[in-house]
C-alpha positions as CSV (number, residue, x, y, z in Angstrom):
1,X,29.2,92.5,-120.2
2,X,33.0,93.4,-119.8
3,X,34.9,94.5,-116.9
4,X,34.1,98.0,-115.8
5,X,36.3,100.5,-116.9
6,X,35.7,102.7,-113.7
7,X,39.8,102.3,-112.6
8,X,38.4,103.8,-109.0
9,X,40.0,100.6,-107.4
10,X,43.7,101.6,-109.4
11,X,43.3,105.1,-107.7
12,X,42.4,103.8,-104.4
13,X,45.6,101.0,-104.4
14,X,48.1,103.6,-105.5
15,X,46.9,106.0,-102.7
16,X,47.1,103.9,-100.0
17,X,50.5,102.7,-101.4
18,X,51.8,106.1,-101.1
19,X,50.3,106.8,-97.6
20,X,51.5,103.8,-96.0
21,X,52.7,104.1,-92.8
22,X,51.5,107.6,-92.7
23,X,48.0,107.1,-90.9
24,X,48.9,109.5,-88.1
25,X,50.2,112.2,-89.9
26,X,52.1,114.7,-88.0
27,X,53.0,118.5,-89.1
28,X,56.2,117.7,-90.4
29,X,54.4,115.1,-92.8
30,X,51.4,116.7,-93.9
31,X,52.8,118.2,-97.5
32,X,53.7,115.3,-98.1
33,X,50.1,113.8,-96.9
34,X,48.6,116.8,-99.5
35,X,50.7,116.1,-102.4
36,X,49.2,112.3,-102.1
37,X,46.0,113.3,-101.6
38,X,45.8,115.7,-104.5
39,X,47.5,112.8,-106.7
40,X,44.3,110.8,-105.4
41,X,42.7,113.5,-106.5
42,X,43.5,113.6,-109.8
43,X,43.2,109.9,-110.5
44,X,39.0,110.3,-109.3
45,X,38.7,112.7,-112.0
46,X,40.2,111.1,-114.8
47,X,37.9,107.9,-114.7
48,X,34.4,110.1,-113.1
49,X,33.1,109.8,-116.5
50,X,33.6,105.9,-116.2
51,X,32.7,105.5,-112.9
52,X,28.9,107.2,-113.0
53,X,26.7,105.0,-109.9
54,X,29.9,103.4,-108.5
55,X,30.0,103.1,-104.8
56,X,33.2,102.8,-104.2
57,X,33.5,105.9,-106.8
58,X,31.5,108.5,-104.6
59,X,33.1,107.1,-101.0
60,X,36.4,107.5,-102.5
61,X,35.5,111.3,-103.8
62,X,33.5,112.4,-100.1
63,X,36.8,110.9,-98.5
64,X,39.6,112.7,-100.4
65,X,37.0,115.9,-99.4
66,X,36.8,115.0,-95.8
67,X,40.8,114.8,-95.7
68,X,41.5,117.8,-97.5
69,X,40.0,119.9,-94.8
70,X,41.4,117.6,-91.6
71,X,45.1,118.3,-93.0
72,X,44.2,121.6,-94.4
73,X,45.6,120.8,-97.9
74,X,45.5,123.1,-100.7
75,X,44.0,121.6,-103.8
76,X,46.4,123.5,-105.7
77,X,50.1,122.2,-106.0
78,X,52.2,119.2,-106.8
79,X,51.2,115.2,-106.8
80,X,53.0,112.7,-105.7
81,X,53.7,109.2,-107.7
82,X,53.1,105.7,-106.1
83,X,55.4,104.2,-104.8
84,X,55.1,100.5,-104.1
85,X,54.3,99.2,-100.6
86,X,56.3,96.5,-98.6
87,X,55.3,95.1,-95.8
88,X,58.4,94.3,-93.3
89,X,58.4,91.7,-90.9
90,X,56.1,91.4,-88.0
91,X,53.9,94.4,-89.1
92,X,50.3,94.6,-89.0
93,X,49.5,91.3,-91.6
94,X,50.6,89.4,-89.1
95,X,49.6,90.7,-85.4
96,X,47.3,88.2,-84.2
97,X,46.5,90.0,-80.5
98,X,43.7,92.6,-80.7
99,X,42.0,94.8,-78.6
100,X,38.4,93.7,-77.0
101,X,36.5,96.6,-79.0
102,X,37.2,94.8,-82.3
103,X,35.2,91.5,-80.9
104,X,32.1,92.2,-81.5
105,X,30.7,89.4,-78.7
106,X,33.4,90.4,-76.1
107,X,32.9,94.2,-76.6
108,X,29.3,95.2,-77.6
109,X,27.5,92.1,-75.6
110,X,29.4,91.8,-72.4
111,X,26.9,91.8,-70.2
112,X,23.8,90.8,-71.8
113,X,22.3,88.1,-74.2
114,X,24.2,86.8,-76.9
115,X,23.5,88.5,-80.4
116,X,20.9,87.8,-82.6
117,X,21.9,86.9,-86.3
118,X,19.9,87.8,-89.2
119,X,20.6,86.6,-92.7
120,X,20.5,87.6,-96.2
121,X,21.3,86.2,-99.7
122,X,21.2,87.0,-103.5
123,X,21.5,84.9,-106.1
124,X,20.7,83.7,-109.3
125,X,18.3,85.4,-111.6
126,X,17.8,87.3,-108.7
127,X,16.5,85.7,-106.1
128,X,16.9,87.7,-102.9
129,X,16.2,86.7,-99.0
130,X,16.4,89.6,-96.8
131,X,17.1,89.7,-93.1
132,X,13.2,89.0,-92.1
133,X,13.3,85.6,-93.7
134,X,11.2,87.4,-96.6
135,X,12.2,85.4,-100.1
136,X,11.6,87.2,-103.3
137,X,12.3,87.0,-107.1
138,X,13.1,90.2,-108.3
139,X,14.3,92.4,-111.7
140,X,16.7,95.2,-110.2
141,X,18.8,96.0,-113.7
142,X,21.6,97.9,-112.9
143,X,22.9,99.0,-109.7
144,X,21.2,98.6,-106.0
145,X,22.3,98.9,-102.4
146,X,22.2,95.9,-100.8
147,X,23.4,97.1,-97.3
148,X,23.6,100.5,-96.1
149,X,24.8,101.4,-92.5
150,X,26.9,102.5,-90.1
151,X,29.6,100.0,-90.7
152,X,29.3,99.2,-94.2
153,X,28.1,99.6,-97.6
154,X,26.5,96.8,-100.1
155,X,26.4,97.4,-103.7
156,X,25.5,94.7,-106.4
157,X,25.2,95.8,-110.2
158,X,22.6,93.2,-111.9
159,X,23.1,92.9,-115.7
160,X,20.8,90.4,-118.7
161,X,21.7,87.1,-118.7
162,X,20.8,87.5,-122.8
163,X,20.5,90.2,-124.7
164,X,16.9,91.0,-124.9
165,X,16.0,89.4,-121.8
166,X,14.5,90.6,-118.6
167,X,16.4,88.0,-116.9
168,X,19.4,89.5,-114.9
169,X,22.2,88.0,-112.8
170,X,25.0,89.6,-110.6
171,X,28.0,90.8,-112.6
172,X,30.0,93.3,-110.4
173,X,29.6,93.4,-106.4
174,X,31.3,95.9,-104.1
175,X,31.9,96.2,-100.5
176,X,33.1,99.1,-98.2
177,X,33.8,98.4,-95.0
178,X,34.1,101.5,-93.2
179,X,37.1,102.9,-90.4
180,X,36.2,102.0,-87.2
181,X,38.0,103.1,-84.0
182,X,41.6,101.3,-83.5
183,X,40.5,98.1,-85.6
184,X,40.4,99.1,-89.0
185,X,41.3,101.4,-91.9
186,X,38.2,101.9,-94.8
187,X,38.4,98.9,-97.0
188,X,37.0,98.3,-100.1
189,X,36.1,94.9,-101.7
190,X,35.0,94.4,-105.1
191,X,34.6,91.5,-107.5
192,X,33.3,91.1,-111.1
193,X,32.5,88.7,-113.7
194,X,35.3,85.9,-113.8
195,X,37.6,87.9,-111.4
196,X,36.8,87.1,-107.5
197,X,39.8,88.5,-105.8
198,X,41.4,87.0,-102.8
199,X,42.0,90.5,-101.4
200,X,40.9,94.2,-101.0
201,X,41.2,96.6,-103.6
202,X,44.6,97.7,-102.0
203,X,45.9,94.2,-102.0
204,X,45.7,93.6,-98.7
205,X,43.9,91.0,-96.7
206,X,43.4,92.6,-93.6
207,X,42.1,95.6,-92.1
208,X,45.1,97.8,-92.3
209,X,48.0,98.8,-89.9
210,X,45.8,99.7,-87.2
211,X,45.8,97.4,-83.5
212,X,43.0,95.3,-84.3
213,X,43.7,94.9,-88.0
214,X,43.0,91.0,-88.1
215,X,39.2,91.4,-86.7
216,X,38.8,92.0,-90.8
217,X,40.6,89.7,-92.9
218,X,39.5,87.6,-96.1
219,X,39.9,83.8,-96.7
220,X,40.1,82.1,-100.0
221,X,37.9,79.2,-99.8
222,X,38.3,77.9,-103.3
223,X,40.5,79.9,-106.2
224,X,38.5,81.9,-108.2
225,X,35.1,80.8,-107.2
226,X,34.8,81.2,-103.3
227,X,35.9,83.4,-100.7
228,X,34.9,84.7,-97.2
229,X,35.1,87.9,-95.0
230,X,35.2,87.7,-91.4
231,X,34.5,91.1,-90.0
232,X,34.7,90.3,-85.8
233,X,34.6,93.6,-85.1
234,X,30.7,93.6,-86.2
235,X,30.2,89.7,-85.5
236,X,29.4,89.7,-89.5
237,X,30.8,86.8,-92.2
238,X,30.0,87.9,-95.6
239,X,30.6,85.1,-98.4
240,X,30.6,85.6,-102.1
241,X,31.1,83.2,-105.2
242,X,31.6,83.3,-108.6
243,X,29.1,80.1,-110.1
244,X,29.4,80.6,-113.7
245,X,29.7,83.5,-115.0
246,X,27.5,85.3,-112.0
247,X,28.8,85.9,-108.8
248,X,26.4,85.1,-105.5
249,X,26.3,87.2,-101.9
250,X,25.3,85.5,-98.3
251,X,25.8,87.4,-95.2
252,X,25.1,86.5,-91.3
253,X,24.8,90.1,-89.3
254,X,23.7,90.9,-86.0
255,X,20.4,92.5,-86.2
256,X,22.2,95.5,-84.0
257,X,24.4,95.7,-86.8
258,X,22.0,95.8,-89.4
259,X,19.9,98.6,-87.6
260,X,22.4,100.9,-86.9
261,X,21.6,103.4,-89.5
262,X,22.0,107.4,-89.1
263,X,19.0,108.3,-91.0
264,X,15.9,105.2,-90.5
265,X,13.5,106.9,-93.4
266,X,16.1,105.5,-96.3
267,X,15.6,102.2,-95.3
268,X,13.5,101.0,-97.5
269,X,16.4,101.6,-100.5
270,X,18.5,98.8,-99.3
271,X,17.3,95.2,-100.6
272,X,18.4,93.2,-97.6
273,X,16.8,95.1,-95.1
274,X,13.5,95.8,-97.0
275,X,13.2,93.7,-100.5
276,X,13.0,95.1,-103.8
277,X,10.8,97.6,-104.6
278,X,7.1,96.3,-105.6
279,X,7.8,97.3,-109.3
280,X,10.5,95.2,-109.3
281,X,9.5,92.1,-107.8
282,X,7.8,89.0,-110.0
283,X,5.2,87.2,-108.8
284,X,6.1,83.8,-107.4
285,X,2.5,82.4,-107.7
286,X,2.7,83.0,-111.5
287,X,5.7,82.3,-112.0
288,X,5.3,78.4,-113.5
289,X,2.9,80.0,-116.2
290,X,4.7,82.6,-116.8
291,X,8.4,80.6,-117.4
292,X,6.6,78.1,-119.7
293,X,5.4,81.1,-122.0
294,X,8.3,83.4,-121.6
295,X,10.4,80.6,-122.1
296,X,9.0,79.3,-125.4
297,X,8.6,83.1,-126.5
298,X,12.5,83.4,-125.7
299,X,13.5,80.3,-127.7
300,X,11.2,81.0,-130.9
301,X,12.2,84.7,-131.4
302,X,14.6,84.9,-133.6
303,X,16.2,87.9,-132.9
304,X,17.6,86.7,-129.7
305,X,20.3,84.7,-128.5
306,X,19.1,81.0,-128.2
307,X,20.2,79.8,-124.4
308,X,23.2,77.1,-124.0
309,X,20.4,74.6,-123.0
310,X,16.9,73.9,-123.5
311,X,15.0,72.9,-120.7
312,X,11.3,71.7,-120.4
313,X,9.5,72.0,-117.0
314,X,9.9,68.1,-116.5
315,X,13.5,68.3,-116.9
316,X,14.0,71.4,-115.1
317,X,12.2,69.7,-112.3
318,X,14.8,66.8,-112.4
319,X,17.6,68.5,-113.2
320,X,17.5,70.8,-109.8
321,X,15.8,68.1,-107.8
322,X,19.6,66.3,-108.6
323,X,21.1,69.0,-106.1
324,X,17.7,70.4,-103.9
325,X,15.1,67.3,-103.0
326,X,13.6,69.8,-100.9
327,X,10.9,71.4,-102.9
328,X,11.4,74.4,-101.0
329,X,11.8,78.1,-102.8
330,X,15.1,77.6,-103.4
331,X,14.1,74.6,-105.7
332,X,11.6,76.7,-106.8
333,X,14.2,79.1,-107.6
334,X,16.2,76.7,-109.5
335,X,13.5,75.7,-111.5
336,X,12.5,78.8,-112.8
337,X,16.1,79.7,-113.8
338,X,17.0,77.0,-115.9
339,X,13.7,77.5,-117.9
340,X,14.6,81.3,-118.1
341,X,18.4,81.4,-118.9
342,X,19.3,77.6,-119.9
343,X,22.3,78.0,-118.1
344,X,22.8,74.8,-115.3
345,X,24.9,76.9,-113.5
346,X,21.6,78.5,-112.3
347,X,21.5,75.6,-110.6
348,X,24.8,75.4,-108.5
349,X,23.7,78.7,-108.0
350,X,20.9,77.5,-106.2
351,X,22.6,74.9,-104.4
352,X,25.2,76.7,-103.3
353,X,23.1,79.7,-101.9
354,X,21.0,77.2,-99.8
355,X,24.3,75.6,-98.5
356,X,25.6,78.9,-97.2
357,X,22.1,79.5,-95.5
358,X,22.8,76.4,-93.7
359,X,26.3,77.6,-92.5
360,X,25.1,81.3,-91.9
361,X,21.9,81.2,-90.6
362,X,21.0,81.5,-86.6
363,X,17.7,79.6,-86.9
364,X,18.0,75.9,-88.3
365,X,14.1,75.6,-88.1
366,X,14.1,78.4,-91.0
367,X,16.2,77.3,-93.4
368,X,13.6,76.1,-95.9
369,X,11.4,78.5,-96.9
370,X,8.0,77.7,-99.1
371,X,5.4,79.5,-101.2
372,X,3.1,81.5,-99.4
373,X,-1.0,80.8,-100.5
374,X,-2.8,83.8,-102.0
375,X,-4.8,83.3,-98.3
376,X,-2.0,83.7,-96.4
377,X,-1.5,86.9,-94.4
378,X,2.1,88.3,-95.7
379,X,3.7,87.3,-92.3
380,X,2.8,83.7,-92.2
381,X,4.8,80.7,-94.0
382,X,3.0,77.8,-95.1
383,X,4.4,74.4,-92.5
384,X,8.3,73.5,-92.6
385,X,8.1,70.5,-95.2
386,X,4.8,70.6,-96.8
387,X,4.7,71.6,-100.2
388,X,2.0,75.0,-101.1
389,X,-0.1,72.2,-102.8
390,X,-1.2,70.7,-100.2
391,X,-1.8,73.4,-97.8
392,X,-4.6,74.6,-99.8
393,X,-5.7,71.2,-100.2
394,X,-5.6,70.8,-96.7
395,X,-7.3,74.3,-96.5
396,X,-10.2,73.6,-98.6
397,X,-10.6,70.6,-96.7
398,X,-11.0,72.1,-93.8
399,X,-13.7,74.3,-95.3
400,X,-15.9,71.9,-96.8
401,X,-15.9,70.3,-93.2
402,X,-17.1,73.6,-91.6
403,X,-19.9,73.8,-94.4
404,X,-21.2,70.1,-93.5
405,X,-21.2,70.9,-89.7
């Protein structure tokens, strides 16, 4: 794959270039405003051919509506060209007092218990677990919602790892977080294969010129590879990585946060919230049979791409077990990527989601997560630390003693 040519992020950056400082627009700045907006305008339509399924695309589009009939523009008339934005001492990149609203524990929980945090994660080939602690291997080609709610919008565009395989990966991930109140503008964040920005589309880092911009701001962990959102204003933290050529998403929300959706019915579209659709999700209690075959299918056709690295189930085992001792799913996980792709940065990919499950997750007694037996009831998780194997030992055991008595 090759970066998108949807240039939605170019029209976005030279808009709010040309607005700034113009958030409050009063009569005597509104043709002004209008010429902007129909410059905006303009851009959207030049790359809508390109930018077919793209979030960021059909926010942009509904928002340049919605402000055409606040400032009673005319669509007809002159545009406007960008002119590049400065930021002059002391303005909002740099205000570090905001108001109570835009902290999420001061404001929304004053005076009752402290939040509850939910987590969710996707990564690898992909492997997604969703804000009920549900952990599932999935296929979802192309692009899916990840989150979808009042605040903000999730998108992650999957693509082959090979050509001619059903194994995908993350290539392209974009974020919106939407206006809210006096603490931020609408930001969008968006990263792709072997570009993981340190800012948001408009090149800032914060969430605007509002009061409470600084409850939103992103921090570069390591160049290129790792960086993290805090969004106080909501109580979330959303990390993503680049590991490889794939990029990885982890995010701690409060579950209020997560629920507050306008229409409750479309739930079931976003991954985090609900998993992937049954037609999309592979079997995790067939999945060492099935890696052995696909894998040796993969590596003897000879139409297809051979992978960087050929892995047998022994040294798969040892290779991930160098990074996840735990036999847990996300070993599991690891396992079945490197027989699939042959690509050890499956691996790191692994590690790394599991590390930011330990940062970002609420409940330290849930952090490991293990394959549920076909006599399981879907709810219940077979015993922190012991492996599937030996649960239905233990079961059949168990049975067998009943039978004697």
């Amino acid at each position: 794959p090759v970066t998108s040519p949807c240039k939605i992020l170019k029209c976005n950056s030279e808009f709010w270039a040309a607005t700034s400082g113009s958030h409050h627009v009063g009569t005597e700045e509104a043709p002004e405003f209008c010429t902007a907006l129909r410059a905006y305008a303009h851009c959207t339509r030049r790359t809508a051919r390109t930018c077919r399924g793209d979030l960021a695309y059909h926010s942009a589009v509904h928002g340049i509506e919605d402000l055409m009939v606040q400032h009673n523009c005319s669509k007809d008339g002159p545009t406007s060209q960008p002119r590049l934005r400065t930021f002059p001492p002391g303005d909002s990149q740099e205000r570090s007092d905001s108001p109570e609203i835009c902290h999420y524990e001061k404001s929304f929980h004053r005076h009752s218990a402290a939040p509850n945090y939910t987590h969710c994660g996707l990564f690898g080939d992909p492997h997604l677990r969703t804000f009920t602690d549900t952990f599932q291997t999935c296929k979802v080609q192309g692009a899916w919602p990840l989150i979808d709610n009042n605040y903000l919008n999730v998108q992650v565009t999957n693509t082959p790892v090979l050509p001619g395989s059903t194994a995908t990966a993350t290539s392209k991930l974009t974020i919106i977080f939407k206006s809210f109140q006096e603490c931020v503008d609408q930001k969008v964040y968006q990263a792709e294969m072997d570009e993981l920005p340190a800012a948001f589309a408009d090149g800032s880092k914060n969430g605007g010129d509002k009061h409470g911009a600084n409850s939103l701001k992103i921090t570069e962990k390591v160049s290129g590879q790792h960086i993290e959102i805090q969004a106080k204003y909501i109580g979330t933290t959303i990390v993503v990585r680049q590991v490889g050529r794939y990029l990885t998403f982890a995010v701690r929300m409060p579950e209020e946060v997560v629920n507050a959706v306008e229409d409750r019915d479309s739930q079931g579209l976003y991954l985090c919230l609900r998993g992937c659709p049954l037609n999309q999700q592979i079997d995790f209690q067939t999945i060492r049979s099935a890696q052995a075959t696909e894998g040796r299918a993969r590596r003897k056709g000879p139409s297809l791409q051979a992978p960087p690295e050929a892995f047998t189930y022994e040294t798969a085992t040892a290779k991930c077990r160098e990074k996840l001792p735990v036999e847990d799913l996300y070993f599991q996980s690891c396992v079945f990527d490197l027989l699939t792709t042959g690509d050890v940065n499956f691996m790191l990919a692994a590690y790394y989601a599991f590390e930011d499950v330990k940062m970002l997750h609420s409940n330290k007694d849930k952090l490991h997560l293990y394959e549920r037996t076909r006599d399981l009831a879907p709810g219940n998780m077979a015993p922190s630390g012991m492996s599937s194997a030996l649960w239905v030992a233990l079961l059949c055991l168990c049975q067998c003693w009943l039978c004697l008595l």
